[in-house]
Kinemage of the C-alpha trace (Angstrom):
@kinemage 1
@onewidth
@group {chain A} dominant
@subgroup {mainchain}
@vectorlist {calphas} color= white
{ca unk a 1} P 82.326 140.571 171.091
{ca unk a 2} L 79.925 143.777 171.775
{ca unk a 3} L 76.452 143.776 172.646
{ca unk a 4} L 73.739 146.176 172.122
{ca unk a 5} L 70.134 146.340 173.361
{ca unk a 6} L 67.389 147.038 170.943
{ca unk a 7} L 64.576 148.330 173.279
{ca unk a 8} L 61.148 146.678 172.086
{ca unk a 9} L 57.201 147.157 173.494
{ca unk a 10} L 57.056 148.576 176.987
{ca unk a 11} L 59.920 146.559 178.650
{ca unk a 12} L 61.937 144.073 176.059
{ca unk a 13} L 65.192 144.209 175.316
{ca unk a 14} L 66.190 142.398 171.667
{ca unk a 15} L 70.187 141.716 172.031
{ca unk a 16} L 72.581 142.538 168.755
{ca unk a 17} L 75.907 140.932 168.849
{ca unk a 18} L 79.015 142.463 167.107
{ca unk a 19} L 81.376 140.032 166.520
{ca unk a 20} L 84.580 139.675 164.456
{ca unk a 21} L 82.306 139.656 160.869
{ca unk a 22} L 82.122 143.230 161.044
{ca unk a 23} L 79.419 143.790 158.662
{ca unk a 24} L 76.967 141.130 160.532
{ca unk a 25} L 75.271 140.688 164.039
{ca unk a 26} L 73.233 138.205 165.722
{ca unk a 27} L 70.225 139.028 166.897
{ca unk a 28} L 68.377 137.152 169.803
{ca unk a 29} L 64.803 136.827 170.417
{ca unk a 30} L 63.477 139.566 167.900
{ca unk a 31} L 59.961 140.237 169.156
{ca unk a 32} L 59.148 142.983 167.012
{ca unk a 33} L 60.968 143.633 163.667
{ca unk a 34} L 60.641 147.287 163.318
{ca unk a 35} L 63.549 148.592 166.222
{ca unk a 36} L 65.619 146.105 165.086
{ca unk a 37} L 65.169 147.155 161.190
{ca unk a 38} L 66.414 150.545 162.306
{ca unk a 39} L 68.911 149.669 164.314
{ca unk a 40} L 70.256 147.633 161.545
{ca unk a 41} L 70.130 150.377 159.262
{ca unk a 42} L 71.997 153.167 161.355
{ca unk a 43} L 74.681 150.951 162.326
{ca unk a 44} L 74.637 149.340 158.714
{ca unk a 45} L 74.454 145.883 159.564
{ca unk a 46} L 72.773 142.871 158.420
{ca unk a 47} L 71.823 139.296 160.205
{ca unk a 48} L 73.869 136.558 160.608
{ca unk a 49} L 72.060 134.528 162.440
{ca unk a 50} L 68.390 134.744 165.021
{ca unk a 51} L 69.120 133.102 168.548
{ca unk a 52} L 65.722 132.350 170.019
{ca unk a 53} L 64.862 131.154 173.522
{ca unk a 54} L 61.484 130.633 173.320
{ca unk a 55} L 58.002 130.612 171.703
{ca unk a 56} L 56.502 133.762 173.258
{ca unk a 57} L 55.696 136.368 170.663
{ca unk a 58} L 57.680 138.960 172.444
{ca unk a 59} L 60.243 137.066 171.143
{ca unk a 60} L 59.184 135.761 167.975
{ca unk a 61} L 57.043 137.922 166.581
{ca unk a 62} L 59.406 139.688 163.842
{ca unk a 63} L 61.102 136.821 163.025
{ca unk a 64} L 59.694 136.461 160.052
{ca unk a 65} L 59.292 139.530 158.487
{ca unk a 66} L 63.081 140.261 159.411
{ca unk a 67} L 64.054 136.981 157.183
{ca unk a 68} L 61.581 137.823 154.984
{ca unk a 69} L 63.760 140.838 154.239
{ca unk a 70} L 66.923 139.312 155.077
{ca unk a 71} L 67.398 135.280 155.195
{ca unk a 72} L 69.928 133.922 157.496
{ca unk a 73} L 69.425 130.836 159.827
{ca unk a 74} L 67.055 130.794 162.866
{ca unk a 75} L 68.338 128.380 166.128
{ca unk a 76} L 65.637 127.453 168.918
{ca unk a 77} L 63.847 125.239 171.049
{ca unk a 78} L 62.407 122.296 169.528
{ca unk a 79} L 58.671 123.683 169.408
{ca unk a 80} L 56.307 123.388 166.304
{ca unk a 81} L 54.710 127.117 167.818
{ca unk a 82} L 58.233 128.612 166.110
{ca unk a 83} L 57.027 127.951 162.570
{ca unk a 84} L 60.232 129.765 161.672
{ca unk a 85} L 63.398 128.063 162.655
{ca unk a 86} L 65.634 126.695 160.388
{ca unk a 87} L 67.395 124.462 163.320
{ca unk a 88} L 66.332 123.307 166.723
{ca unk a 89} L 68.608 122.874 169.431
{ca unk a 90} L 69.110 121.626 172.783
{ca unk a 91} L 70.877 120.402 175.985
{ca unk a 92} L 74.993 119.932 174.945
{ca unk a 93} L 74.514 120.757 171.756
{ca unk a 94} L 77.198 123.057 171.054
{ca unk a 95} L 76.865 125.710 167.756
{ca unk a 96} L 79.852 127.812 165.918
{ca unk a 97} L 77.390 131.812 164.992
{ca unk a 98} L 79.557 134.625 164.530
{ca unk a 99} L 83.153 132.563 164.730
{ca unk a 100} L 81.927 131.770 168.832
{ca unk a 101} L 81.184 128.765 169.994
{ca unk a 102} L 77.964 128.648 171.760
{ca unk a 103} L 77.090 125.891 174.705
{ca unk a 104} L 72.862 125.016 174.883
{ca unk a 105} L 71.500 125.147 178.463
{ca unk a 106} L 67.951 122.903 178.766
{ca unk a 107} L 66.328 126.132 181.104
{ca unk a 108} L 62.571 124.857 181.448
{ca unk a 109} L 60.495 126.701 184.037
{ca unk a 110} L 59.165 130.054 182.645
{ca unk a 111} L 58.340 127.446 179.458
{ca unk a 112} L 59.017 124.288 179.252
{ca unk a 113} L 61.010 124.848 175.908
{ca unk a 114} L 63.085 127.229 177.310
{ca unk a 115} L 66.695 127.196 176.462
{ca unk a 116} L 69.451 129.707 177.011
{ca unk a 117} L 72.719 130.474 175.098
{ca unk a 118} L 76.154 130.394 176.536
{ca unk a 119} L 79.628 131.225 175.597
{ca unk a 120} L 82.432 132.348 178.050
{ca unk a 121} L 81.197 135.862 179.928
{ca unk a 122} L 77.894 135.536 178.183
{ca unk a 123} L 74.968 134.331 178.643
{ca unk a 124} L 71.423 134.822 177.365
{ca unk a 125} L 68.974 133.722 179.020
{ca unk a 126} L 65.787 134.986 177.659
{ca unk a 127} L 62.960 134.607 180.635
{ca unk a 128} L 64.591 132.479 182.788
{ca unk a 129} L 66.511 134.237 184.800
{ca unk a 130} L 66.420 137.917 185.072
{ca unk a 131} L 68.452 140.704 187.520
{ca unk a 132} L 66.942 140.410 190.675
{ca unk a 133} L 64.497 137.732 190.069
{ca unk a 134} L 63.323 135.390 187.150
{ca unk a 135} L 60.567 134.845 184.638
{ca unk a 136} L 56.563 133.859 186.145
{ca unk a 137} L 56.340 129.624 186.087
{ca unk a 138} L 54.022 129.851 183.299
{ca unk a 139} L 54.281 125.664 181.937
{ca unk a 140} L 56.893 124.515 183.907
{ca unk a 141} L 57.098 122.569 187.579
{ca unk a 142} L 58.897 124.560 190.655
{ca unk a 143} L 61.704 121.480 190.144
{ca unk a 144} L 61.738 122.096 186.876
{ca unk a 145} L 62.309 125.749 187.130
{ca unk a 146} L 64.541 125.379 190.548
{ca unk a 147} L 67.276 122.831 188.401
{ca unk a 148} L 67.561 125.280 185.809
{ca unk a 149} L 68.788 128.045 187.739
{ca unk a 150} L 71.454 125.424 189.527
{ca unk a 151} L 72.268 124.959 186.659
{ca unk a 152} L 72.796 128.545 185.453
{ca unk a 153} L 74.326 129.235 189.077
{ca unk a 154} L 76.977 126.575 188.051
{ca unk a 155} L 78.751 129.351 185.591
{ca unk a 156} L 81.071 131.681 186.324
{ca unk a 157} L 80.421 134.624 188.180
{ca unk a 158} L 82.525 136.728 185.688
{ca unk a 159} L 79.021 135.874 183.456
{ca unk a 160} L 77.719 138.303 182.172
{ca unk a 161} L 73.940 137.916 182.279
{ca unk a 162} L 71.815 139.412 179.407
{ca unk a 163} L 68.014 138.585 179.845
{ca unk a 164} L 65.397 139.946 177.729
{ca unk a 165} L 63.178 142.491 180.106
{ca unk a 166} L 63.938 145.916 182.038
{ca unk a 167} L 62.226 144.488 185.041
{ca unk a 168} L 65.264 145.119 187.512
{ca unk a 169} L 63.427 147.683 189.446
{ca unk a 170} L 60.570 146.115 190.276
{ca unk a 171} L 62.476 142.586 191.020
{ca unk a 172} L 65.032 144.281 193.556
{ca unk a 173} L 62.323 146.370 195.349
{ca unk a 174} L 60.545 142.554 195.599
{ca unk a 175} L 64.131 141.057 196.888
{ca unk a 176} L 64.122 143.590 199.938
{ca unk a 177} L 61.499 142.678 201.120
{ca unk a 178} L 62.399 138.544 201.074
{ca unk a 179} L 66.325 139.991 202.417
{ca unk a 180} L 65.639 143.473 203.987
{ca unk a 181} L 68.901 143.110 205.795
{ca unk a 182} L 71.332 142.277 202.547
{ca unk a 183} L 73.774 144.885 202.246
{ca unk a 184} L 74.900 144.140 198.358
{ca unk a 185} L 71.178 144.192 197.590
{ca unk a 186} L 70.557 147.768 199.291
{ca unk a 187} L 73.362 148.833 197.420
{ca unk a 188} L 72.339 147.876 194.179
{ca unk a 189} L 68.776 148.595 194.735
{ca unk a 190} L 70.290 152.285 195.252
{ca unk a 191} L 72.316 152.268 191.896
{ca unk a 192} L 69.107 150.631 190.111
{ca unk a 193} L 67.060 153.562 191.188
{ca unk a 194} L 69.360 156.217 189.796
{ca unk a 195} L 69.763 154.414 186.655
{ca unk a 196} L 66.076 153.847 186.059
{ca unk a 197} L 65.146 158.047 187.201
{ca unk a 198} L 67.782 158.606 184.802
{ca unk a 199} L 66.460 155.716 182.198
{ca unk a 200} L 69.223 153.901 181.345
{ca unk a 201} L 69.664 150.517 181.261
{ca unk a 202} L 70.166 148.219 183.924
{ca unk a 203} L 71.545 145.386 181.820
{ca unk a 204} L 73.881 143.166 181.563
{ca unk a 205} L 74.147 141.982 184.807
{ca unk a 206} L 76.604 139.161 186.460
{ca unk a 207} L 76.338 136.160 188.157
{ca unk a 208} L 77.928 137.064 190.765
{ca unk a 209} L 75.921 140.241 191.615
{ca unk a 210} L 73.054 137.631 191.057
{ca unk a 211} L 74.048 134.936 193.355
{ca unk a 212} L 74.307 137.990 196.091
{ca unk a 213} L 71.328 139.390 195.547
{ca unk a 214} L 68.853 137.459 194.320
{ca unk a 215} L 66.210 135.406 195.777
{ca unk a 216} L 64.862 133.003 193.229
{ca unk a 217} L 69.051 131.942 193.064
{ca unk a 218} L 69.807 132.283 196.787
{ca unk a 219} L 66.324 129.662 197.657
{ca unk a 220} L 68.765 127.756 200.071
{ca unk a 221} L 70.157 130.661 202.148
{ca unk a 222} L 68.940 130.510 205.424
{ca unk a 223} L 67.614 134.213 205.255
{ca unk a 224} L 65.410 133.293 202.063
{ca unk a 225} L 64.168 129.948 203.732
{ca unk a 226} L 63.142 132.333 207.112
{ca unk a 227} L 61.580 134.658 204.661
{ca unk a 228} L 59.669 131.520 202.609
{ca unk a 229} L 58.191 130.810 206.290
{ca unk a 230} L 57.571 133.585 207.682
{ca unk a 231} L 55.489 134.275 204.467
{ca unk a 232} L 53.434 131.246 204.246
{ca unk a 233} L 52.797 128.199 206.479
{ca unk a 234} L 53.880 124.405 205.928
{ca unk a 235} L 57.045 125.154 203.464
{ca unk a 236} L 59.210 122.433 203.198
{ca unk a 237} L 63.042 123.692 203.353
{ca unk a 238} L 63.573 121.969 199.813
{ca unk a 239} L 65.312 123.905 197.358
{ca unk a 240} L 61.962 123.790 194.843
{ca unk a 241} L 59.458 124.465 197.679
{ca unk a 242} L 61.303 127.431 198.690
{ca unk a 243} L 61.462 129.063 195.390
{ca unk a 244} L 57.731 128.119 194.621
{ca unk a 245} L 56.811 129.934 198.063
{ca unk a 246} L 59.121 132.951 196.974
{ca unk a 247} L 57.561 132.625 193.386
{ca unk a 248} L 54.033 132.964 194.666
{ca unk a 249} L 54.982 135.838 196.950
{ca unk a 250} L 56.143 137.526 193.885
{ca unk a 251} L 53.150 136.886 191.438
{ca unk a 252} L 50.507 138.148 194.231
{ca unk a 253} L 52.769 141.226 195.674
């Protein structure tokens, strides 16, 4: 199984999977149609199947005009906004696209119809979680959003971790300043910076790197908790209170 990132608008990445069907990919969360179109035709592939992870258009929005050219099944959230799925999906369900079997992860927080997609080394999680920090709590509850990444920090830490936004930069410049003193996160804050002056890609990640460096997973180390309040007054030491302080911190820095 190969992946390849289609870049899209300022900052998405659209994900193309190669698997044993030579002549097909999968293609998740295809916010615009257009780069994935050409990438398509250069590589001369076609669709087997759309993976989506949620209803926000910079993931849906060229759905339909790429099965408009090209039918072929569309799996997401349960969520009347996605007017073009041809399956929902959720929590245990378990799907065979491209000869792999895929496990559904429930990942509410960013939105609450959030899911993520899951097979051995890979996972795409869409907004959930990204490298060095996650997606802005836009509809979901700090508990909400706190269970789902226990959740995700329950895989492997061989995962590979494939999210859908070149944000690294930003999030590990954020995560110094919640763990100044974190060794692996100066490190990688280092290689992000040469990657990003030399734009290339900072994706996919792993969960291990993640668990090590960031802060929206690592809400009950004691270093993020003395970060959470030193920041602000009156946190409570619970997992979902520490990440809501740390999420806050974020949105206003």
């Amino acid at each position: 199984m190969r992946v390849h990132a289609i870049e899209a608008f300022d900052d998405n990445y659209i994900w193309a999977i190669e698997t044993n069907n030579n002549d097909k990919v999968i293609i998740v969360d295809p916010g615009e149609a257009k780069p994935v179109q050409q990438w398509l035709e250069q590589k001369n592939k076609s669709i087997e199947t759309i993976l989506v992870t949620h209803h926000h258009y910079d993931h849906t929005g060229g759905i339909a005009e790429l099965i408009k050219q090209s039918p072929c099944p569309v799996i997401g959230p349960e969520n009347p906004e996605i007017k073009t799925l041809t399956r929902t999906v959720t929590e245990g369900d378990e799907l065979t696209v491209g000869g792999i079997q895929w496990q559904v992860l429930t990942t509410p927080g960013h939105t609450l119809d959030h899911i993520s997609f899951y097979t051995p080394g890979f996972l795409f999680c869409g907004d959930t979680l990204f490298s060095g920090g996650c997606g802005r709590m836009f509809e979901g509850t700090p508990e909400q959003f706190t269970q789902s990444l226990l959740k995700l920090r329950k895989l492997p830490g061989e995962t590979r971790v494939f999210c859908a936004h070149e944000y690294t930069q930003a999030n590990v410049n954020f995560a110094l300043k919640v763990e100044p003193e974190n060794a692996v996160l100066q490190s990688y804050a280092e290689k992000v910076r040469m990657l990003r002056e030399q734009e290339q890609i900072t994706l996919p990640s792993t969960l291990q790197l993640e668990l090590a460096i960031n802060p929206f997973l690592r809400f009950d180390q004691k270093s993020v908790i003395a970060a959470a309040n030193k920041h602000a007054e009156s946190v409570k030491n619970t997992p979902e209170d520490v990440f809501y302080t740390i999420r806050q911190w974020k949105d206003n820095a």
